[in-house]
C-alpha positions as CSV (number, residue, x, y, z in Angstrom):
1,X,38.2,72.6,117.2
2,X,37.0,75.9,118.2
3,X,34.0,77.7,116.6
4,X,33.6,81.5,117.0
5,X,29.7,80.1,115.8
6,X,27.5,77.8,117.5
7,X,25.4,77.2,114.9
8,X,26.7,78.5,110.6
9,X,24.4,78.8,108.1
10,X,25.5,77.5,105.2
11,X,24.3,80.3,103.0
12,X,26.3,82.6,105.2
13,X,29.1,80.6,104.9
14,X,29.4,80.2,101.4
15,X,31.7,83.2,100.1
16,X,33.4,83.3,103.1
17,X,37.5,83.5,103.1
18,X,39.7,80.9,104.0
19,X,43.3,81.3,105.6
20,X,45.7,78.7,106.7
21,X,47.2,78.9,110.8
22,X,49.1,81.8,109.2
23,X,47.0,84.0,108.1
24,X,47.7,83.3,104.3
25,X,44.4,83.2,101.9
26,X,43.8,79.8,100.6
27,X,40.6,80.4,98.6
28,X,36.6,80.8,99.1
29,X,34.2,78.3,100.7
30,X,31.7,77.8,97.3
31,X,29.7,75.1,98.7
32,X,29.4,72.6,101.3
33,X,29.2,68.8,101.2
34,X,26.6,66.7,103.1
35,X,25.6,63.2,103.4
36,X,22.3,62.4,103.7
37,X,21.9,58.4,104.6
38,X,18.2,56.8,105.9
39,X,17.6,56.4,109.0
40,X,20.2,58.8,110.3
41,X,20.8,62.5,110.4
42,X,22.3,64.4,108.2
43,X,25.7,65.0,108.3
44,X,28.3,67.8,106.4
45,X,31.4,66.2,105.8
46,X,33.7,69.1,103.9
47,X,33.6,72.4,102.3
48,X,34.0,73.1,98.8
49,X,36.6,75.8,98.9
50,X,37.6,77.8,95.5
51,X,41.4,78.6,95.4
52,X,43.6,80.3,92.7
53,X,43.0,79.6,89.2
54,X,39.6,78.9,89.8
55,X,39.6,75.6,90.9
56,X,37.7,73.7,93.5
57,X,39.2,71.5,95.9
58,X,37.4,69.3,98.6
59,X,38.3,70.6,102.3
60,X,37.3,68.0,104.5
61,X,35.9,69.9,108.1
62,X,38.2,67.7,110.2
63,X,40.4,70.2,108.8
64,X,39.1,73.5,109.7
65,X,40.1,74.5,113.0
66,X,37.6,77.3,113.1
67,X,34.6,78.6,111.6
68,X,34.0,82.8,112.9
69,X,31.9,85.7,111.1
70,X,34.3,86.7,107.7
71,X,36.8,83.9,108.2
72,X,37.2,79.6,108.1
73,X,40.8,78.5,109.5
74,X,42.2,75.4,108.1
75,X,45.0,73.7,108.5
76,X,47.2,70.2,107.4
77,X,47.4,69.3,103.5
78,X,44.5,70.2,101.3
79,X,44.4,67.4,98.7
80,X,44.5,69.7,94.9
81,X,42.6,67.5,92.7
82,X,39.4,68.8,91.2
83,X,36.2,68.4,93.4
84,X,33.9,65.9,91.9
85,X,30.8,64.8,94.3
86,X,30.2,60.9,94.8
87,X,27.3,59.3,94.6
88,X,27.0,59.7,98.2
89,X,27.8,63.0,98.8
90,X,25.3,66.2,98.2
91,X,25.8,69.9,97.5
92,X,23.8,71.9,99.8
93,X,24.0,75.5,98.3
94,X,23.4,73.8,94.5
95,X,21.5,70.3,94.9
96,X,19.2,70.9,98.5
97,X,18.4,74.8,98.4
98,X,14.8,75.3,97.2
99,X,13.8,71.4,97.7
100,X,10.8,70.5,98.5
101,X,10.1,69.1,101.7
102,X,7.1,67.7,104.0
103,X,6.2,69.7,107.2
104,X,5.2,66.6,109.9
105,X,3.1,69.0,111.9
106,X,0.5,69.8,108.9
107,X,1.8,67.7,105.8
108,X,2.2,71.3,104.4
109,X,5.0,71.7,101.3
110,X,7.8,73.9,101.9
111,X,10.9,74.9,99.9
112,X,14.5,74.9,101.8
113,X,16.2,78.1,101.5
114,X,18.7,77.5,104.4
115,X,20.6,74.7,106.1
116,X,22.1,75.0,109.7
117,X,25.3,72.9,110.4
118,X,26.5,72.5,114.2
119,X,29.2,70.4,115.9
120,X,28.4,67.5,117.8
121,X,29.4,65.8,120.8
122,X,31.4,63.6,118.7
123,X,32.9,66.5,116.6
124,X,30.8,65.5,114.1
125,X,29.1,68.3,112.1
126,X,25.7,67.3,111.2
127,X,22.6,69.2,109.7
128,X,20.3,70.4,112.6
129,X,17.7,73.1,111.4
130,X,16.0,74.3,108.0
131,X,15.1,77.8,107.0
132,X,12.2,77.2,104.6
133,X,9.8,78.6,103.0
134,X,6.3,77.4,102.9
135,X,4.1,77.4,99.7
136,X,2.2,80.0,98.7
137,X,-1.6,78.8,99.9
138,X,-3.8,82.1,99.7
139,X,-3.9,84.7,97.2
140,X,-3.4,88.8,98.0
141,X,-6.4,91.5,97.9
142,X,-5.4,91.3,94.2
143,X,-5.9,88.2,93.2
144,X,-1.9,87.2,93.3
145,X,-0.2,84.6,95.1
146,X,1.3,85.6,98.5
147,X,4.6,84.5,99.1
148,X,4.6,81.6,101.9
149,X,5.9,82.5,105.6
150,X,9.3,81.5,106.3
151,X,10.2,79.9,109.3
152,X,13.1,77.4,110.9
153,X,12.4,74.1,111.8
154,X,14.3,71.1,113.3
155,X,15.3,68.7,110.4
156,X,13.8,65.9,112.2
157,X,10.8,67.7,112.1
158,X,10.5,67.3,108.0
159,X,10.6,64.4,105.5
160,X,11.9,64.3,101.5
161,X,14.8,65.3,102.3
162,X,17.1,63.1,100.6
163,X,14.4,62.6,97.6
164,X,15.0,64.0,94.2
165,X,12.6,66.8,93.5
166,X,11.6,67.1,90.1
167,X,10.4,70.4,90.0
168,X,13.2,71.9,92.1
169,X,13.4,75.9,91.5
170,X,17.2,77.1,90.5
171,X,16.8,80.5,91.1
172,X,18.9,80.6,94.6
173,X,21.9,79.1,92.7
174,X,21.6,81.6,89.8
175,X,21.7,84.1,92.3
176,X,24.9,82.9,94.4
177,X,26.5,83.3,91.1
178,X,25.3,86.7,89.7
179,X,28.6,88.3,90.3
180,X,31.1,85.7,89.2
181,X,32.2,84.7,85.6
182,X,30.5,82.2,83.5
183,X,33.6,79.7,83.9
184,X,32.6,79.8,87.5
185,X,29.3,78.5,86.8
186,X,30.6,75.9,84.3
187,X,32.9,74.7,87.1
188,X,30.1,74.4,89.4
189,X,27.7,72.8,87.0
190,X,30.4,70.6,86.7
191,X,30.6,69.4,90.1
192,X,26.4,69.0,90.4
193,X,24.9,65.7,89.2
194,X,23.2,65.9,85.1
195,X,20.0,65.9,86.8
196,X,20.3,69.0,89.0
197,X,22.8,71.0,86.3
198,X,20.3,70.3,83.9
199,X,18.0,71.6,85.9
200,X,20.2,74.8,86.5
201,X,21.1,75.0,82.8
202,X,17.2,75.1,82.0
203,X,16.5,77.8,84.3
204,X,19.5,80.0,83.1
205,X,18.6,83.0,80.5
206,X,19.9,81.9,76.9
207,X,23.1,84.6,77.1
208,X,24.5,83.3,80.1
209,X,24.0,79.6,79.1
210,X,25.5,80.6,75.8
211,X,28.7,82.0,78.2
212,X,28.5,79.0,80.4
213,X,28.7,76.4,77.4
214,X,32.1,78.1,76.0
215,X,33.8,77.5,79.3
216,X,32.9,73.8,79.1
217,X,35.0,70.8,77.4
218,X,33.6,69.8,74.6
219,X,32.0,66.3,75.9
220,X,30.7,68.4,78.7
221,X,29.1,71.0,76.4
222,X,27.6,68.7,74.7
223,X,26.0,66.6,77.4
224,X,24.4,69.5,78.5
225,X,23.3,70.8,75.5
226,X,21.1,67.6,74.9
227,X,18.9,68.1,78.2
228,X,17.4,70.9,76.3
229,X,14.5,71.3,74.0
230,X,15.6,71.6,70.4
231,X,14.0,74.8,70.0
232,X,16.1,76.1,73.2
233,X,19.3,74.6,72.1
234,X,18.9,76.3,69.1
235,X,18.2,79.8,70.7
236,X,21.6,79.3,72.7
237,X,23.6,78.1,69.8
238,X,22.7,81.7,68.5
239,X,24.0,83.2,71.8
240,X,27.0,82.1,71.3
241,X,30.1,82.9,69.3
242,X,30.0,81.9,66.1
243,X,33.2,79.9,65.9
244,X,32.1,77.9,69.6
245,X,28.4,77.4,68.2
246,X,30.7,75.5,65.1
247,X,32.8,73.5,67.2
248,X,29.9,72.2,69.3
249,X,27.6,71.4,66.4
250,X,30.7,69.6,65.1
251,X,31.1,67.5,68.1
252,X,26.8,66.5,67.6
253,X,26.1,63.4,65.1
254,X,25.4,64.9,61.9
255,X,21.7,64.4,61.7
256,X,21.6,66.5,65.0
257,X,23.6,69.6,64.5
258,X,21.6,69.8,61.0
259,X,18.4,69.5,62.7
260,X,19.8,72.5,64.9
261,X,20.9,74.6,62.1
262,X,17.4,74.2,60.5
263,X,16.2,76.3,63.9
264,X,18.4,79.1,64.3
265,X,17.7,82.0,62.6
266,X,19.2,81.6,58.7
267,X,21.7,84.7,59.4
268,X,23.0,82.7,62.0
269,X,22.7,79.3,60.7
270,X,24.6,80.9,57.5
271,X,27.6,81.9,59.7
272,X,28.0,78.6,61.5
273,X,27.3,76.4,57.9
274,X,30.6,78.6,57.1
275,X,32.7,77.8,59.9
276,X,31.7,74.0,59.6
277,X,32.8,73.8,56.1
278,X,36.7,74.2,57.4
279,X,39.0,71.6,59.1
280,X,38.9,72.2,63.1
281,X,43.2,72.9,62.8
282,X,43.1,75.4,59.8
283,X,42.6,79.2,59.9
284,X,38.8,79.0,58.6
285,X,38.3,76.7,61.3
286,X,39.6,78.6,64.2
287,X,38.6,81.8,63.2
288,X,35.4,84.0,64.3
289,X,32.9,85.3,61.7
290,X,32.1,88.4,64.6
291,X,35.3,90.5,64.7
292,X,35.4,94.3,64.9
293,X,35.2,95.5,61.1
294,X,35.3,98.8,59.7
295,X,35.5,101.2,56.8
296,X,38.5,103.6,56.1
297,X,36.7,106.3,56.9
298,X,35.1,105.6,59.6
299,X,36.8,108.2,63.0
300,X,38.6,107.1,65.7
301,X,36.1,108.0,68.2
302,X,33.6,105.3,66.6
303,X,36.0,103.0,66.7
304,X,37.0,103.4,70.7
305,X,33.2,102.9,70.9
306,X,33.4,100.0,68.8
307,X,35.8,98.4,70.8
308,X,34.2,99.3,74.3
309,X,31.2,96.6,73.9
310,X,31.4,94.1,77.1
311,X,30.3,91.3,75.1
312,X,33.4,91.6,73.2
313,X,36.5,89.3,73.7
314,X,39.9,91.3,74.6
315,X,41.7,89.8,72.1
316,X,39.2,90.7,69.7
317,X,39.1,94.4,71.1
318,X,42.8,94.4,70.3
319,X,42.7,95.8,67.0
320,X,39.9,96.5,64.3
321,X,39.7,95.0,60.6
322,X,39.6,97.7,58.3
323,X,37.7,96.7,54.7
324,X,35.8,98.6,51.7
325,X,32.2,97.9,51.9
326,X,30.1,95.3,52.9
327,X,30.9,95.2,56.2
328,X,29.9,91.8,56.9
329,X,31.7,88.6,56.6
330,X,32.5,87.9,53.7
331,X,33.1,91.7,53.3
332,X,34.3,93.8,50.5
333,X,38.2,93.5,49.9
334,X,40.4,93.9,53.2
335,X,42.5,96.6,53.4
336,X,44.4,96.4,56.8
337,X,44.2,95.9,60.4
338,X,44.7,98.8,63.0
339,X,46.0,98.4,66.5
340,X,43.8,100.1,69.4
341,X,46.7,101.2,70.9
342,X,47.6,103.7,67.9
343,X,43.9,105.1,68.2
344,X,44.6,105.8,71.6
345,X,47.4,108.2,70.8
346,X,45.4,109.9,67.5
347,X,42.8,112.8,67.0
348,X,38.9,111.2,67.4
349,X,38.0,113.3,64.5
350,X,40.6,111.3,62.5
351,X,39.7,108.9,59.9
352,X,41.2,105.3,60.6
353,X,42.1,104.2,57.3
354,X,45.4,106.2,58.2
355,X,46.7,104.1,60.3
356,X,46.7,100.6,58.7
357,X,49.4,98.5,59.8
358,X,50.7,97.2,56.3
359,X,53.4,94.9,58.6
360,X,50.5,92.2,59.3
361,X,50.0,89.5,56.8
362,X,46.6,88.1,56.5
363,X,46.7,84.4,56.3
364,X,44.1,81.8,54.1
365,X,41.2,79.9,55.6
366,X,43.0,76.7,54.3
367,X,46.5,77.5,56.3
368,X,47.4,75.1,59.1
369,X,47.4,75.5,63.1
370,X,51.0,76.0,63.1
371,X,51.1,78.4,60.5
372,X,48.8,80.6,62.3
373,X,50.7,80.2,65.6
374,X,53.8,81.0,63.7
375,X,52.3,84.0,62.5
376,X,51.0,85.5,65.4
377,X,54.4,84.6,67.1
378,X,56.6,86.4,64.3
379,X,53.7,89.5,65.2
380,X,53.4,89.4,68.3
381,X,49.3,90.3,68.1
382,X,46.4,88.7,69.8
383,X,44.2,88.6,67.0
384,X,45.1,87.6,62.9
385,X,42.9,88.5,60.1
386,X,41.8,85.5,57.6
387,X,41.0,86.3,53.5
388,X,39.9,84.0,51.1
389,X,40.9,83.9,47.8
390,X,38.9,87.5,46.3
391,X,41.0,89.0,49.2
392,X,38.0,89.4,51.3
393,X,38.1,89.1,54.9
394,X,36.2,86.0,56.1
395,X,37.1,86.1,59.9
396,X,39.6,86.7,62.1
397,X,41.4,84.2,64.6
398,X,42.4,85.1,68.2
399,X,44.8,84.1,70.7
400,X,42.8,82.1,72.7
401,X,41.5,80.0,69.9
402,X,44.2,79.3,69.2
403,X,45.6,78.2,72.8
404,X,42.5,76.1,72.3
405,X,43.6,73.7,70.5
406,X,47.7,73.7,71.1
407,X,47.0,73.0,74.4
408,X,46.0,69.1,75.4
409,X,41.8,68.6,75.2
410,X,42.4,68.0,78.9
411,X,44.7,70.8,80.3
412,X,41.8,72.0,82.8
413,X,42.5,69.3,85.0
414,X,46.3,69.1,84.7
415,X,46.4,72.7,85.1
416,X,44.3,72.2,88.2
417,X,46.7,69.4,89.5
418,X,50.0,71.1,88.8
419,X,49.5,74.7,90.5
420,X,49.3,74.4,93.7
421,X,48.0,78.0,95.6
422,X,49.8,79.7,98.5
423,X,49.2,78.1,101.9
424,X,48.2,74.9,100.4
425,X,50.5,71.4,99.9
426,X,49.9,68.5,97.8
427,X,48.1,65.6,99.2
């Protein structure tokens, strides 16, 4: 194997594009995968690589021909099934960076924020230098703490490596993932051992932990849930969408989710109470309590505005419920939907009680999964509205609920094993 680098960095590394002998992308390198075993040196032993479809697949290095500035080349057959670290293996980017760890020359703490791989004579890859950070001894002319001088150091030169730090910071593995999407993060928490992505989910701000629990299976969601203090899983149950907050109280012993619901705030708590009193496969219980409602006379421009907000779920942004006052669920009685692409061809001084669809059916909180999927089949729409029996509207159900549950409680993982990406066979 041929190295355009002596010596990779793993934080360098991580990001980096992968391509197969022929130039064709096979995914991202998202981590890499060491073995740390007493008494002798640590060793990397693959890459984490993210192709197509979001999935992460184990590379092992005796299959990367080269490793150069902007590229890794790989070749032979790249085994598809999900990446789940053994008890033997470590992450370095998620479980090692920011561990604390002994300097021999002074018994002085410092904090790895860096971890240099090079080839042996063997061909081996194995860990050779650190790039830590030492603690923060003095204090500044004001009083603060001074951040500690970073330095490299030989590996050999520092013990703790390969013990469990309990107060292990998170905030370099936040940071690797600031620009991707919360099911990113879920993946990778995934992949990390409960202790260290329970460490990452405390550290997380309650929005993007809300974000990250709704791309998780439900047994996943709610193992994480339960490393957290009641109070805090309360605060993140309010982050999320109404409808998921439901479905993962539902999956908590009853004793639990009520103790839960007696934290969040009652507006909240009121929503959720709501969803929990459906079936999981009927309307009520599919639907959201947060869609985009409106009054008749409200103008199209408020409505494009309306529709803009980043939080909000396409499918959701689809169309807008039209109702007479309140404008809260359970609202005053429903009137119509309207589609956003007709506001896109009307006046924004226009009122958008003109342009109800009168085509779409609403369908009752108590109707089945099938009838819904029938429904929004027969309409061809992302999103259906739900009214209970006063002909208010109580939610609305989208798409991807709905896929939800049609789709097997495990189709991550087959969906992972049966699409293979381009440049990559089957092992």
């Amino acid at each position: 194997m041929s190295t355009g680098m002596e010596r990779v960095y793993v934080a360098r590394l991580a990001g980096t594009a992968v391509f197969d002998p022929i130039g064709d992308a096979v995914g991202r390198v998202r981590d890499v995968v060491i073995l740390l075993r007493r008494g002798a040196t640590p060793s990397a032993v693959g890459l984490v690589v993210e192709v197509p479809g979001r999935r992460r697949v184990f590379m092992p290095l005796t299959r990367v021909t080269s490793i150069a500035p902007g590229q890794v080349i790989c070749t032979g057959v790249v085994n598809l099934r999900r990446f789940q670290a053994r008890s033997s293996e470590t992450l370095a980017i998620a479980e090692l960076f920011e561990r604390s760890v002994t300097l021999k020359e002074d018994q002085s703490v410092a904090y790895i924020e860096d971890i240099a791989i090079e080839r042996d004579r063997t061909r081996t890859w194995v860990v050779t230098k650190l790039y830590v950070r030492k603690s923060e001894r003095r204090k500044g002319v004001l009083g603060f703490p001074r951040r500690g001088e970073s330095v490299v150091v030989d590996v050999d030169h520092v013990t703790g490596l390969a013990q469990r730090d309990e107060n292990q910071g998170a905030e370099l593995v936040i940071q690797s993932f600031s620009d991707h999407k919360p099911a990113d993060l879920a993946a990778a928490l995934m992949e990390m051992s409960p202790s260290r992505s329970a460490e990452i989910a405390a550290a997380l701000d309650d929005e993007r932990l809300a974000d990250v629990l709704e791309e998780m299976p439900e047994e996943d969601q709610v193992v994480l849930l339960s490393t957290l203090r009641s109070d805090r899983a309360a605060d993140v149950l309010e982050a999320m969408d109404p409808d998921d907050a439901a479905d993962l109280l539902g999956d908590l012993p009853p004793s639990e989710a009520a103790a839960l619901l007696e934290l969040m705030e009652p507006e909240d708590a009121k929503q959720v109470r709501q969803l929990l009193n459906y079936a999981d496969d009927t309307a009520g219980g599919l639907m959201t309590t947060e869609p985009v409602i409106v009054g008749p006379e409200t103008t199209v421009a408020t409505c494009l505005a309306l529709v803009r907000k980043q939080e909000l779920a396409p499918a959701l942004a689809s169309m807008l419920f039209v109702v007479r006052p309140p404008l809260e669920t359970p609202t005053g009685r429903y009137i119509g939907i309207v589609h956003l692409q007709r506001l896109l061809r009307e006046a924004p001084h226009e009122a958008i009680g003109a342009f109800v669809d009168p085509a779409i059916a609403p369908v009752d909180p108590a109707d089945s999964l099938d009838e819904v999927s029938r429904q929004m089949a027969a309409y061809d729409i992302l999103a259906l509205p739900v009214v209970d029996a006063d002909h208010r509207l109580v939610g609305a159900i989208s798409i991807d609920d709905v896929l939800d549950h049609l789709l097997p409680r495990d189709w991550r993982e087959h969906f992972e094993e049966d699409q293979p990406p381009s440049g990559v066979t089957r092992g």
